[in-house]
N, C-alpha and C positions, 0 to 999 in steps of 0.2 A: 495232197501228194499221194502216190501210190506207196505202198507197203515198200517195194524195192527204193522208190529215191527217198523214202526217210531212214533206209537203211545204209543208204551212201552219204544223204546229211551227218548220220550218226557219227561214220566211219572216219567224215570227211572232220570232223569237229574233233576227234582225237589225232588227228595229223595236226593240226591247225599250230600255232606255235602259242596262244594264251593257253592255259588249262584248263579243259572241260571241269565246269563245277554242277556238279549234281546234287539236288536237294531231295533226298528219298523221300516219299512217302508210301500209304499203308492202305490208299480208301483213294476212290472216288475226289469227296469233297477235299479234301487235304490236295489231291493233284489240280482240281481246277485251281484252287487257290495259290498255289505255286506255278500255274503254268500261264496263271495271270499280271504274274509280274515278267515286265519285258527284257528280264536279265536272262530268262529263264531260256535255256535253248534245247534241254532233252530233260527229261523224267529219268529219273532211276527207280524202281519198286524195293522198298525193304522185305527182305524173306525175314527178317524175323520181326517184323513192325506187323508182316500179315499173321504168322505164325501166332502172334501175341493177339490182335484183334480178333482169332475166333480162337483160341483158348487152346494152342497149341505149342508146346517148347520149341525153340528156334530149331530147324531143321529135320521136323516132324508132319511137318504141311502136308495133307493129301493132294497130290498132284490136280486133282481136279478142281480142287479147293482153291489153289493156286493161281492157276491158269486160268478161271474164270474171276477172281479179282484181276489181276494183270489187261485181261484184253477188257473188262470193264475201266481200268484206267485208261488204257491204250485209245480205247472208245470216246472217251472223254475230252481228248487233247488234243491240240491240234500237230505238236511236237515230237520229235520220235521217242518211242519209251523203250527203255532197257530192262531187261528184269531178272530179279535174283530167282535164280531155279535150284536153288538149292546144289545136289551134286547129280541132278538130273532126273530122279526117282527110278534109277534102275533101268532106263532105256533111254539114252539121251537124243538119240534120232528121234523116236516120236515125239518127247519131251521139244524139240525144236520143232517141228513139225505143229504139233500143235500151237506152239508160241506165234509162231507167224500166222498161224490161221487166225489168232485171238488177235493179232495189231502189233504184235510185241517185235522188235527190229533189231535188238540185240540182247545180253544173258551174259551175266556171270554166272559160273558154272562151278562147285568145291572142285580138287584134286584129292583133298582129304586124305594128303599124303599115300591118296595108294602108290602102290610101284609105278615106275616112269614108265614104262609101256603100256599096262592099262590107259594111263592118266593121258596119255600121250593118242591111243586109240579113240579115248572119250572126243577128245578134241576132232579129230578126224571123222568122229562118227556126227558130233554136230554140223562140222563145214560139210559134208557128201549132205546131209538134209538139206541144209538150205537152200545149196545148189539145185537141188532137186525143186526146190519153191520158184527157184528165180531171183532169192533176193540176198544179196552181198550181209549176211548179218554179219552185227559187231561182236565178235565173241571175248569178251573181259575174260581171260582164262585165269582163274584163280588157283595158287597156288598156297595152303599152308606151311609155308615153310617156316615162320615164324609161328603161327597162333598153336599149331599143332608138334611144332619140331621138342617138349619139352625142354629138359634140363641142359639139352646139346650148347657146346659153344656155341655163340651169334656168328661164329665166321662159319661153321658148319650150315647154320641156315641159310646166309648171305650163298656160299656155294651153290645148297640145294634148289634155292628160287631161281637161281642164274640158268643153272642147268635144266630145270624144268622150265622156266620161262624160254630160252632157247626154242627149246621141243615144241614147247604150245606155239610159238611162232610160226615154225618151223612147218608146222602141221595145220595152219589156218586163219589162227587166232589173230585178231585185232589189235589184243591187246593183254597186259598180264596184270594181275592184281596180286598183292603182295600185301593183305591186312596185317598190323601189327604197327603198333608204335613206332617212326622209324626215322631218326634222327637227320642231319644231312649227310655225315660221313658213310652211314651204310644207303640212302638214298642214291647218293655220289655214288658207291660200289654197284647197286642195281641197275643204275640208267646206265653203267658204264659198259655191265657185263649182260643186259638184255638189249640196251636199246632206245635211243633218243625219242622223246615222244611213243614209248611202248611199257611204261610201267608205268600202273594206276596205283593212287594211297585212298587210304580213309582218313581222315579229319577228326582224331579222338582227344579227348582231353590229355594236353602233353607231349603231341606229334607239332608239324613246323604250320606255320600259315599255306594258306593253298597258293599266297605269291610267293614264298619262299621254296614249296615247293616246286612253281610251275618257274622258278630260275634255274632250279638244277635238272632240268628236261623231264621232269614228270608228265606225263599226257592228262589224266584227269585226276579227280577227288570228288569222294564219295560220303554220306555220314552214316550210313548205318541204321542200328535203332537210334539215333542219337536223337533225331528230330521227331520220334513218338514221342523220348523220354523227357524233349521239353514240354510239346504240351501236355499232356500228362501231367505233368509238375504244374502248368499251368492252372490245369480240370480240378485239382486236387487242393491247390491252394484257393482256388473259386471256391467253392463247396465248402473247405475250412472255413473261408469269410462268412459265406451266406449262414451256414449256420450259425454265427452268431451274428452280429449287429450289422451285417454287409449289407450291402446292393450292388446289383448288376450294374455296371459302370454306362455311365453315358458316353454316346456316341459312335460305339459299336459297329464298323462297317458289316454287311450283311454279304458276308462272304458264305453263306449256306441257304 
């Protein structure tokens, strides 16, 4: 498929009425391996699963550093890939710009609580780029309204995402991401006050099932570094074995 109709697969899959489930990866080999199981319908890129594999704090990624894993994933799949861009790196037009150059067909994007017109321009500065490509990107507009709102009441948060997700609507966006833990009753309150099928969750230890999500009109779910931090935990407990009495397990498919 061309760059534009995996960007309308994308788009087309967050309208769809099941919930887009995305399984992040960080690499190359982690993407073929997920984009070979036939559940698999898009790719999500973790910003901070890449941030971590070359030895940088989440959200500190050099833009080029970035952008050149992502359209090596992108390169790799046959399936549209989405990818965390952090909160842009300071020019979000190029920053898309160059994503679509790289394979990449849509982006979550921070707000990082700046003010609602910045945050709101950011968004607009992404869709006038794509447009400019040709290609319908899926823009995940993420809002902290939870991860970043501190000590504020939750119904102050609950507000703030409603009203910034609006805007990012409003202004382009696909779709709105709302990271944070987030029960059904405030779920309930988000899809109600952004939008059936237009608010995205992540998948964290002690948030709902992605079916229980995808009953109270959530469009998709996401995991984050979740899925480094199993294998990892896997790499780690391997290594603990072999050092002492272990062996490399039989039957190992050669998924690398």
């Amino acid at each position: 498929m061309t760059t534009a109709a995996k960007a309308q697969t994308l788009i087309d899959l967050y309208d769809a009425p099941e919930i887009l489930r995305v399984v992040n990866v960080w690499d190359v080999v982690g993407a073929r391996a997920v984009a070979a199981l036939p559940e698999t319908k898009a790719i999500a890129t973790a910003g901070h699963g890449i941030a971590a594999s070359f030895g940088y704090d989440d959200g500190s990624t050099l833009r080029d550093v970035m952008i050149d894993m992502v359209g090596r994933i992108a390169a790799a799949v046959r399936v549209p890939v989405t990818a965390d861009l952090d909160d842009g790196y300071g020019d979000v037009g190029e920053t898309t710009r160059l994503a679509i150059a790289a394979g990449v067909v849509g982006a979550n994007v921070e707000d990082r609580l700046k003010p609602l017109a910045e945050s709101v321009a950011a968004v607009e500065a992404i869709i006038k780029a794509a447009e400019a490509e040709g290609v319908p990107f899926a823009l995940n507009a993420r809002t902290d309204a939870f991860v970043r709102g501190g000590g504020r009441p939750v119904e102050e948060s609950v507000a703030d995402a409603i009203q910034r997700g609006r805007a990012f609507l409003d202004a382009g966006a696909t779709a709105v991401f709302v990271p944070g833990i987030l029960d059904a009753n405030i779920t309930r309150q988000l899809v109600e006050g952004i939008g059936e099928r237009k608010v995205s969750v992540i998948g964290l230890p002690g948030a709902l099932t992605a079916a229980a999500y995808e009953a109270l009109g959530v469009a998709r779910i996401s995991y984050g570094p979740l899925p480094q931090r199993v294998a990892l935990t896997a790499l780690q407990e391997l290594a603990s074995d072999l050092y002492g009495t272990g062996a490399i397990p039989a039957g190992l498919p050669a998924l690398n």
